[in-house]
Backbone as JSON Lines, residues from 0, in Angstrom:
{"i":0,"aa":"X","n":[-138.44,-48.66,-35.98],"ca":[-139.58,-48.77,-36.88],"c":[-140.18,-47.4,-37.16]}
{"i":1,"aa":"X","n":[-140.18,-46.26,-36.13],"ca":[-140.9,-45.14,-35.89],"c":[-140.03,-44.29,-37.29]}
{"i":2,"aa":"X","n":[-138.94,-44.68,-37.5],"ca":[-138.14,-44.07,-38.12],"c":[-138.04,-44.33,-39.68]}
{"i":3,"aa":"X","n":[-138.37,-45.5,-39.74],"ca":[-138.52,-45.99,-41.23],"c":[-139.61,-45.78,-41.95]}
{"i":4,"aa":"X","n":[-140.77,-45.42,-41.15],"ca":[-141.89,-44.87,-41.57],"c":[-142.05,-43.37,-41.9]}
{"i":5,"aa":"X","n":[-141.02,-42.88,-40.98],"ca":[-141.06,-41.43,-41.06],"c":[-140.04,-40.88,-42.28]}
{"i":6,"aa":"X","n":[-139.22,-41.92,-42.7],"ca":[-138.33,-41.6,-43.84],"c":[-139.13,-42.18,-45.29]}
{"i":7,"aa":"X","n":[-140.09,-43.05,-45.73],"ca":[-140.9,-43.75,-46.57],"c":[-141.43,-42.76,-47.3]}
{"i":8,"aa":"X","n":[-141.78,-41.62,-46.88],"ca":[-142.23,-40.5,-47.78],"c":[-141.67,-40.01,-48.7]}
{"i":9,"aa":"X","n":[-140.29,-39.71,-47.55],"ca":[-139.31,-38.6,-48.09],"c":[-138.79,-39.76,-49.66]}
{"i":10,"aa":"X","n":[-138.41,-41.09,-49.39],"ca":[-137.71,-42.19,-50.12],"c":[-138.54,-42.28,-51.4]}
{"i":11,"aa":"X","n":[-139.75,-42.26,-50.81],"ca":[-141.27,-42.62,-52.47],"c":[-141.11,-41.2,-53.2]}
{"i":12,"aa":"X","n":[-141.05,-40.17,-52.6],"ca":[-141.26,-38.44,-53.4],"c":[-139.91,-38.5,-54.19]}
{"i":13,"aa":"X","n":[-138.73,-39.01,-53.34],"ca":[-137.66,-38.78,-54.12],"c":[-137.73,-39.81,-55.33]}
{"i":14,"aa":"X","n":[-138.1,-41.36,-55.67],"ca":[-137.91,-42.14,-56.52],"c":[-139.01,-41.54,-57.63]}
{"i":15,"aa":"X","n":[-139.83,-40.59,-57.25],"ca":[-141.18,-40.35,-58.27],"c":[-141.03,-38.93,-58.72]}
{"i":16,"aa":"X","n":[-139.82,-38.53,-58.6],"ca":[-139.18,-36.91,-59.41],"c":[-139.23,-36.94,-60.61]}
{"i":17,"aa":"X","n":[-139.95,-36.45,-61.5],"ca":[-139.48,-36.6,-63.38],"c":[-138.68,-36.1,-63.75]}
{"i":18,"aa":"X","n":[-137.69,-35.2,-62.49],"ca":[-136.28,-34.43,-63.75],"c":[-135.51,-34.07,-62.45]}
{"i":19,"aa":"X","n":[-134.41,-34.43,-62.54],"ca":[-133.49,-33.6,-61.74],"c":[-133.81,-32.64,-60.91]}
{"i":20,"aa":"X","n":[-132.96,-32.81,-59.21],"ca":[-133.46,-31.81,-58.56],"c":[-132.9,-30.22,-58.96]}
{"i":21,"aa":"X","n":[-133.33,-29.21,-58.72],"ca":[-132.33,-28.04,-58.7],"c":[-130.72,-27.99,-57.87]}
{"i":22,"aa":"X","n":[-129.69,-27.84,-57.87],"ca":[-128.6,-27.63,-57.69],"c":[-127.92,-26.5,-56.81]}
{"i":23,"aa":"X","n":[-128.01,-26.16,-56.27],"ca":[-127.27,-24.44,-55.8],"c":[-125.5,-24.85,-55.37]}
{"i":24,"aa":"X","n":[-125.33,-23.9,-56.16],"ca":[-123.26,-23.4,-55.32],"c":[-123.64,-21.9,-54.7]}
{"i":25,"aa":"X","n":[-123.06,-22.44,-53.31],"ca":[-122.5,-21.46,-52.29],"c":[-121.21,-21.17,-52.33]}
{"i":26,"aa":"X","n":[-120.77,-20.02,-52.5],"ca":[-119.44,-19.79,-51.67],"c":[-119.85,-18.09,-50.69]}
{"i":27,"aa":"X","n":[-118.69,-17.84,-50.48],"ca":[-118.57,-16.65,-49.41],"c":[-119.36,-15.2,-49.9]}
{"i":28,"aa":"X","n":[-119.41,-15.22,-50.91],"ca":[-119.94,-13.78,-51.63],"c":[-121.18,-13.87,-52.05]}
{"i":29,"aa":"X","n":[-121.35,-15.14,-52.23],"ca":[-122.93,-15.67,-53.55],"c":[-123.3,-16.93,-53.29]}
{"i":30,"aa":"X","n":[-124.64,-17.05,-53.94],"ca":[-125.53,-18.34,-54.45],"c":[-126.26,-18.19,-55.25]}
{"i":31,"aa":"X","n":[-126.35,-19.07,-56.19],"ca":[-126.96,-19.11,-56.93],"c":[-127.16,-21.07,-58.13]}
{"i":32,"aa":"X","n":[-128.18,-20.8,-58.43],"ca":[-128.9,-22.52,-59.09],"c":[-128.05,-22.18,-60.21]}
{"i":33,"aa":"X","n":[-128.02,-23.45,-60.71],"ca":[-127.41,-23.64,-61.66],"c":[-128.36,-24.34,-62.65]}
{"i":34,"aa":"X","n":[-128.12,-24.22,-64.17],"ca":[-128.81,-24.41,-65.12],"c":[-128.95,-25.77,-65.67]}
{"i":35,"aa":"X","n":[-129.79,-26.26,-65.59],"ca":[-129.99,-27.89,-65.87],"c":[-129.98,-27.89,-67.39]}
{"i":36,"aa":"X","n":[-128.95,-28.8,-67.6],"ca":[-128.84,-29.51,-68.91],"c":[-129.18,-30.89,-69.47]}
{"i":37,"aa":"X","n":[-128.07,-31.41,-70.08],"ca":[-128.64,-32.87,-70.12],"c":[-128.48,-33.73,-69.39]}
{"i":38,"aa":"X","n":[-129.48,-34.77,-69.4],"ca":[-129.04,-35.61,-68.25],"c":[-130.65,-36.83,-68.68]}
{"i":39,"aa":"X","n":[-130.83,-37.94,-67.8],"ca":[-131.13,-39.1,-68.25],"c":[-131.76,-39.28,-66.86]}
{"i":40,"aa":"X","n":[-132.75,-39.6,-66.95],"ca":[-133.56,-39.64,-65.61],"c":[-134.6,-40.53,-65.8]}
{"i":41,"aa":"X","n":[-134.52,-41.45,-64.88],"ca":[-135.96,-42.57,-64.67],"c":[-136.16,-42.09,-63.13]}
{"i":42,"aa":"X","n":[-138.0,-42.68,-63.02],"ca":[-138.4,-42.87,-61.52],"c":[-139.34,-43.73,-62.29]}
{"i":43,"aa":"X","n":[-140.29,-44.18,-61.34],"ca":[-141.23,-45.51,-61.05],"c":[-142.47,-45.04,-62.41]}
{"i":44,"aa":"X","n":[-142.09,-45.79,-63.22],"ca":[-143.48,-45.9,-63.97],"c":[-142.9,-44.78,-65.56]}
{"i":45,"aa":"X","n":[-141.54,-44.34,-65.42],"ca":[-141.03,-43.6,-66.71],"c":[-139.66,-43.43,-66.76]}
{"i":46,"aa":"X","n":[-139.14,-42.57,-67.66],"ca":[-138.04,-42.16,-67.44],"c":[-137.7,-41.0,-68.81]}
{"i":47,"aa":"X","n":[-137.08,-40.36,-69.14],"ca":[-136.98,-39.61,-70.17],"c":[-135.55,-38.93,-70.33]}
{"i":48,"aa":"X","n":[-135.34,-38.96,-71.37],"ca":[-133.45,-38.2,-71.38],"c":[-133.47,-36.91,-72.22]}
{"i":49,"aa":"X","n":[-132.86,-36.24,-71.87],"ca":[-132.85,-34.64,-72.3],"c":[-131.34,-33.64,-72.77]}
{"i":50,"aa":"X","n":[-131.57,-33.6,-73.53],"ca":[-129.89,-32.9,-74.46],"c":[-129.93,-31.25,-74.42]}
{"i":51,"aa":"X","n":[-129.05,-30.64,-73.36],"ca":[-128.74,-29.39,-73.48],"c":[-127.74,-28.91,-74.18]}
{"i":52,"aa":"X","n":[-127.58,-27.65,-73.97],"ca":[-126.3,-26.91,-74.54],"c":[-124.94,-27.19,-74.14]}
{"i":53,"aa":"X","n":[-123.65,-27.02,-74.72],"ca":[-122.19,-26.69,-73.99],"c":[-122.59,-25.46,-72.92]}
{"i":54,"aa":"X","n":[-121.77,-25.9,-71.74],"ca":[-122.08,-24.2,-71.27],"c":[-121.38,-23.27,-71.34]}
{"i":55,"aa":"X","n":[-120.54,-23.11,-72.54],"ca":[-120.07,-21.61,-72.95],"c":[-121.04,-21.2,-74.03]}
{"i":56,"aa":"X","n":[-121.91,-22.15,-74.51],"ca":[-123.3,-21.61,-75.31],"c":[-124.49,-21.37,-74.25]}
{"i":57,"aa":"X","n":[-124.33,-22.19,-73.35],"ca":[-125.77,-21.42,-72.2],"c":[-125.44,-20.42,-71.63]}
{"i":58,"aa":"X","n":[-124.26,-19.93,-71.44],"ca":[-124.04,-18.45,-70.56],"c":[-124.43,-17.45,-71.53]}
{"i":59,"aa":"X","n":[-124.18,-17.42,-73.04],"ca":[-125.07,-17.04,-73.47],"c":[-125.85,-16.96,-74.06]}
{"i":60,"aa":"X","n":[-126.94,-17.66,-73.99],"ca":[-128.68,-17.9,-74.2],"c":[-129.27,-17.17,-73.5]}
{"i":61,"aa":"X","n":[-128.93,-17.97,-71.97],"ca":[-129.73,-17.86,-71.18],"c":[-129.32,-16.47,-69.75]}
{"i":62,"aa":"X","n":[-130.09,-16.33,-69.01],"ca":[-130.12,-15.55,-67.85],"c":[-129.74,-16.27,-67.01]}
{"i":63,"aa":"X","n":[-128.26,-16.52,-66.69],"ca":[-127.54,-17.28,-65.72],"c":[-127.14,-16.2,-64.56]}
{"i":64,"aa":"X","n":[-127.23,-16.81,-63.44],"ca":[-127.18,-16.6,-62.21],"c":[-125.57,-16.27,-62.18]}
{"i":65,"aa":"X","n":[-124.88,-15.38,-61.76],"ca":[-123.68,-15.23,-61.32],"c":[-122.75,-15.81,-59.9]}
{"i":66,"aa":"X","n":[-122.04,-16.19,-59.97],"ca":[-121.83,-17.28,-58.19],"c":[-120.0,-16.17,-58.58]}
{"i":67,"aa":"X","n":[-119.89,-15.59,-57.39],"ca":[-118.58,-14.56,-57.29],"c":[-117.92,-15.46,-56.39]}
{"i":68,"aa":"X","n":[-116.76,-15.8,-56.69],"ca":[-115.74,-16.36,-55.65],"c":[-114.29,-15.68,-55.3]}
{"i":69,"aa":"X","n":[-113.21,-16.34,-54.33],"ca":[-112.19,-16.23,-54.53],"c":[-111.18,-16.72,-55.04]}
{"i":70,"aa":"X","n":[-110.23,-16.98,-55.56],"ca":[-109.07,-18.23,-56.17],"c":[-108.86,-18.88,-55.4]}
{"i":71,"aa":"X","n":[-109.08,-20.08,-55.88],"ca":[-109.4,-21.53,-55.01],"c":[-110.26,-21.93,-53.67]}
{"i":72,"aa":"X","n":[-111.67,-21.21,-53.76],"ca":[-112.6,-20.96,-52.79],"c":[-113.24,-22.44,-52.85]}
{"i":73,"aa":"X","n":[-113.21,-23.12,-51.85],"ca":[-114.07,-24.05,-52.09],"c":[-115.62,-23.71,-51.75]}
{"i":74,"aa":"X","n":[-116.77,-24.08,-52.54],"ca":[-118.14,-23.89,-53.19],"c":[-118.39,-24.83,-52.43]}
{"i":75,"aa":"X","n":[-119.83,-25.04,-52.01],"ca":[-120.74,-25.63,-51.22],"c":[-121.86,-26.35,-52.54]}
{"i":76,"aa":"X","n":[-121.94,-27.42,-52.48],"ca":[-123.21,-27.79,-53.59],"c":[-124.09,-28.42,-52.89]}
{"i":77,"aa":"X","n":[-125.47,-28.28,-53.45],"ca":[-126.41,-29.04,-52.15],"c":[-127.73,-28.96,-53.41]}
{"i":78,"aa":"X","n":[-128.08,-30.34,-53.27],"ca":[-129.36,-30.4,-54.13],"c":[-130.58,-29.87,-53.3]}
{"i":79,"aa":"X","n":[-131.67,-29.51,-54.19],"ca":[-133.3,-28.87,-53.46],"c":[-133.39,-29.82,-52.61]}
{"i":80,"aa":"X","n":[-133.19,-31.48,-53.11],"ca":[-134.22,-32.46,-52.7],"c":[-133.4,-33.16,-51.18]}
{"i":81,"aa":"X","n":[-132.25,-32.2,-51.05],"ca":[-131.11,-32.92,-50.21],"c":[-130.43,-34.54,-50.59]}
{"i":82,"aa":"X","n":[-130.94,-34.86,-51.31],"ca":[-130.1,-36.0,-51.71],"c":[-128.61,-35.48,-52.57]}
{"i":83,"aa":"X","n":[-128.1,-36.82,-52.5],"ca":[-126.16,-36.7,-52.56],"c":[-125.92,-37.12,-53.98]}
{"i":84,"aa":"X","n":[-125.13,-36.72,-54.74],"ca":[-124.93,-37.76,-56.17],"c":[-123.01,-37.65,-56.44]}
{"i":85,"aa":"X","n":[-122.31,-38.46,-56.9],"ca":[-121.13,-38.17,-57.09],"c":[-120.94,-36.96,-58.16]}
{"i":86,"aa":"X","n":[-120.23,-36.4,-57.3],"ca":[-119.76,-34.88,-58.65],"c":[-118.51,-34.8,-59.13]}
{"i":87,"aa":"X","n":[-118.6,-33.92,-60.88],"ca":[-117.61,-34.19,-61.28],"c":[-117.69,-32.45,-62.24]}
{"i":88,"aa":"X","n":[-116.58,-31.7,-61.67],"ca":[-116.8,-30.14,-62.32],"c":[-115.58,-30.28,-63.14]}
{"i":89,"aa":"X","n":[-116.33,-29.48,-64.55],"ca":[-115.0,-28.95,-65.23],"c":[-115.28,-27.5,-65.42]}
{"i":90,"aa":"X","n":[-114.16,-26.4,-65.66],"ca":[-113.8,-25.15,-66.0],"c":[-113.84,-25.64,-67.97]}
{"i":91,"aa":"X","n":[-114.71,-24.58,-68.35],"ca":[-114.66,-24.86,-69.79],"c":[-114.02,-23.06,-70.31]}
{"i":92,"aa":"X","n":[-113.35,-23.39,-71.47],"ca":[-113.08,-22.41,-72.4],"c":[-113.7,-23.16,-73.96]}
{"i":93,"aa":"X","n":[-114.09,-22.2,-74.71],"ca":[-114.37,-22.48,-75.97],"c":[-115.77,-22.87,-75.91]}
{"i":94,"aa":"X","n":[-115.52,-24.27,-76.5],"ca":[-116.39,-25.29,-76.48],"c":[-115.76,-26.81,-76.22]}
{"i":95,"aa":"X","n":[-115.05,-26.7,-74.84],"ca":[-114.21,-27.78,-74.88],"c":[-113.95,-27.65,-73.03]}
{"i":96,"aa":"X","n":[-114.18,-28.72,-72.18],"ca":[-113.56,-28.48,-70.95],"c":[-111.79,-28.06,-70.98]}
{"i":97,"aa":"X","n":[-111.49,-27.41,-69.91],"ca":[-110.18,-27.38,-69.65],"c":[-109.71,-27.75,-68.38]}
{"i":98,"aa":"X","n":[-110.62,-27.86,-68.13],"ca":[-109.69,-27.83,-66.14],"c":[-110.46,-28.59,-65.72]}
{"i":99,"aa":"X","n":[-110.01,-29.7,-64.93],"ca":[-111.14,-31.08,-64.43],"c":[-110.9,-29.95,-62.66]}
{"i":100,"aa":"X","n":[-112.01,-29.59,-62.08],"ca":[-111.52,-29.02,-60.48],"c":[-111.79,-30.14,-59.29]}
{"i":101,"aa":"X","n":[-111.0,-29.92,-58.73],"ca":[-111.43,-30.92,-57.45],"c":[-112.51,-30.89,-56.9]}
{"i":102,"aa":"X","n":[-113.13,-32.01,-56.44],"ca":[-114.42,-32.14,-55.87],"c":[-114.18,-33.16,-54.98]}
{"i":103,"aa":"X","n":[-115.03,-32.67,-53.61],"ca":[-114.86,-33.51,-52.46],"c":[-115.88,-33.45,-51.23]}
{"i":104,"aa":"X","n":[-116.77,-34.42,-50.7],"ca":[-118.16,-34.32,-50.17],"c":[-119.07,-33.13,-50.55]}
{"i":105,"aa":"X","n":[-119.6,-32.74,-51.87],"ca":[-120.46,-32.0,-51.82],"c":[-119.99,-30.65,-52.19]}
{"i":106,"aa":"X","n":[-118.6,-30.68,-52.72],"ca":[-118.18,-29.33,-52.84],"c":[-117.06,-29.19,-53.69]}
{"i":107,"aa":"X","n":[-116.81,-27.9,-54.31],"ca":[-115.75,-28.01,-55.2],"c":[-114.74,-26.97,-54.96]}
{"i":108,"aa":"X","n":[-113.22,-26.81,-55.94],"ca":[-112.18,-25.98,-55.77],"c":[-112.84,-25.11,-56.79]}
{"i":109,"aa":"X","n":[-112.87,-23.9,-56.45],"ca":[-112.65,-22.78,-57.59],"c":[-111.79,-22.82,-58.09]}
{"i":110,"aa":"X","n":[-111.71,-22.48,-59.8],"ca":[-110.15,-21.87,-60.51],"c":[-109.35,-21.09,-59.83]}
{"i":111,"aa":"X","n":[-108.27,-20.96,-59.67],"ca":[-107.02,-20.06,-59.4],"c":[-107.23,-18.6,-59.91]}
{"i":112,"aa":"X","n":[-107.26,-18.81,-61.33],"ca":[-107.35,-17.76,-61.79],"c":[-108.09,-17.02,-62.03]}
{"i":113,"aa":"X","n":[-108.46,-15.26,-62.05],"ca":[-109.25,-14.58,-61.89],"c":[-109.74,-14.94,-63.49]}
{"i":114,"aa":"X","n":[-111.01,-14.18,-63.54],"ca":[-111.81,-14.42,-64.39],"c":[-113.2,-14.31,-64.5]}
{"i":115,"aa":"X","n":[-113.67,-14.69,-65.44],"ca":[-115.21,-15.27,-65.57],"c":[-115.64,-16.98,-66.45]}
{"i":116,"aa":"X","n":[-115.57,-17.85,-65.42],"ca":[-115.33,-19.22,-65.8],"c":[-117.04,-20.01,-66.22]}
{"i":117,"aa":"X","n":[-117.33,-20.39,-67.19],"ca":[-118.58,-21.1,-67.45],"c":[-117.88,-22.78,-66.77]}
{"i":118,"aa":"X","n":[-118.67,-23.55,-65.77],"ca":[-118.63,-24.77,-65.14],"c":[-119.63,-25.46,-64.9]}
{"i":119,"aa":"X","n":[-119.36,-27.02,-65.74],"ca":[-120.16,-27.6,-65.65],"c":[-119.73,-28.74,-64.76]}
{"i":120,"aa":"X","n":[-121.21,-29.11,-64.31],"ca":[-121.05,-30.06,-62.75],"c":[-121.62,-31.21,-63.6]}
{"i":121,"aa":"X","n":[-121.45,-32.08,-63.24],"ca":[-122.33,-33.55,-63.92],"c":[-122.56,-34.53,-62.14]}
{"i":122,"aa":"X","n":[-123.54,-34.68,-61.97],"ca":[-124.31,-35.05,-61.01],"c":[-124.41,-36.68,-61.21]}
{"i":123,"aa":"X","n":[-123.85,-37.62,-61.0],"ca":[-124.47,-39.05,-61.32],"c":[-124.53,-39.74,-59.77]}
{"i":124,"aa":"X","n":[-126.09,-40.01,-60.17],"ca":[-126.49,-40.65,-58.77],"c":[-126.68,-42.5,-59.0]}
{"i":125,"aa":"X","n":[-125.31,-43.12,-58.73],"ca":[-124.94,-44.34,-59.17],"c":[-126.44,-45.2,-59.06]}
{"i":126,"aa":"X","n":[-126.8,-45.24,-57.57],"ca":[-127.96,-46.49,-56.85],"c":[-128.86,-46.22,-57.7]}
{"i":127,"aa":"X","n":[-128.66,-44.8,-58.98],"ca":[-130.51,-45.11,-59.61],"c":[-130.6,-44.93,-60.69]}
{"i":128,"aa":"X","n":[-129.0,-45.24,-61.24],"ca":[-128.61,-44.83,-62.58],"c":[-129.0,-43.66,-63.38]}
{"i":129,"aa":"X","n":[-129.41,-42.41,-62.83],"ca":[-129.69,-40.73,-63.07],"c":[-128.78,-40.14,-62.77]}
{"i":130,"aa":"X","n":[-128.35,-39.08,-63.78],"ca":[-127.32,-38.37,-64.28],"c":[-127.91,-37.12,-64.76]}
{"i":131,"aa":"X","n":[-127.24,-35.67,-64.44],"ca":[-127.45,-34.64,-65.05],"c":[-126.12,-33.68,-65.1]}
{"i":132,"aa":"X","n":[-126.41,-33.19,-65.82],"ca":[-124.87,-32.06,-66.1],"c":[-125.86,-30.63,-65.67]}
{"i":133,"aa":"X","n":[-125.12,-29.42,-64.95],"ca":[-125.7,-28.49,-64.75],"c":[-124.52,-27.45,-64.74]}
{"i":134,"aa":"X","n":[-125.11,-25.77,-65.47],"ca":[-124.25,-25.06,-65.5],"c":[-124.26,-23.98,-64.68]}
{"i":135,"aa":"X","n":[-122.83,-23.87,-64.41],"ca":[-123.03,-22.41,-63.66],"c":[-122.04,-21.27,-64.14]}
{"i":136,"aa":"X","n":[-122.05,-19.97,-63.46],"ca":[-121.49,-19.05,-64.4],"c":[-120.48,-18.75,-63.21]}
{"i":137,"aa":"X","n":[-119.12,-18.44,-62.86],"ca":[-118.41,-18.5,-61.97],"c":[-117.33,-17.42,-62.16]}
{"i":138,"aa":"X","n":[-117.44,-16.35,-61.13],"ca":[-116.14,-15.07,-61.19],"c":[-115.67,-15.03,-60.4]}
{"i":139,"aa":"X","n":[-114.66,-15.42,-60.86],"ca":[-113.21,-15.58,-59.86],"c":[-112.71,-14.06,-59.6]}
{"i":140,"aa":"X","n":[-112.56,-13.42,-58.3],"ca":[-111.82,-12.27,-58.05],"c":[-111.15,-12.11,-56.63]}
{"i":141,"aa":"X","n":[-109.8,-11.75,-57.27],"ca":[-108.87,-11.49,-56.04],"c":[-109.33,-10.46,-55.03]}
């Protein structure tokens, strides 16, 4: 009982969020948040949906965070709020994904290839039907 009370907070703050938590990828060299895009979000009493950019158009708009890796480094993802959502990364060129990367508890494969990769994560947290896509800016070096 001592325990269900002591988690009731954490459970009400998380259902009463108006937007997506922040995001961070870790790997060995870097961290850095990643850029919230669109995504569709309810909690208790609203909900509101929001349309961002492709992210080979947000890398450049905006002042994106750089995350340096190695070829095929697996990345650490971890929301602000510590809650879990199923993830799903692609490697984009153009304006078009190219590379679906593996993802597996909380974490993903880097590209192979060296580079500078724009990747978007899409976050869907099934139990509450909220979804967000978030970008990050990713350099691959041997």
């Amino acid at each position: 009982m001592k325990y269900i009370l002591l988690l009731l907070p954490v459970l009400l703050l998380a259902a009463c969020q108006d937007e997506p938590p922040e995001l961070m990828m870790e790997t060995e060299q870097s961290r850095a948040a990643g850029i919230l895009e669109s995504y569709s979000w309810s909690w208790w009493g609203g909900g509101t949906e929001q349309s961002g950019s492709l992210p080979t158009e947000t890398i450049h708009l905006m002042d994106v965070e750089v995350v340096t890796a190695s070829p095929g480094e697996e990345a650490e993802l971890s929301f602000a709020d510590n809650s879990s959502s199923e993830i799903q990364a692609d490697r984009w060129e153009e304006n078009t994904p190219a590379e679906r990367l593996d993802t597996e508890n909380g974490s993903l494969l880097m590209p192979d290839e060296s580079g500078t990769h724009p990747v978007d994560v899409y976050a869907d947290r099934q139990d509450t039907n909220n979804s967000a896509h978030y970008t990050f800016l990713v350099e691959v070096e041997e």
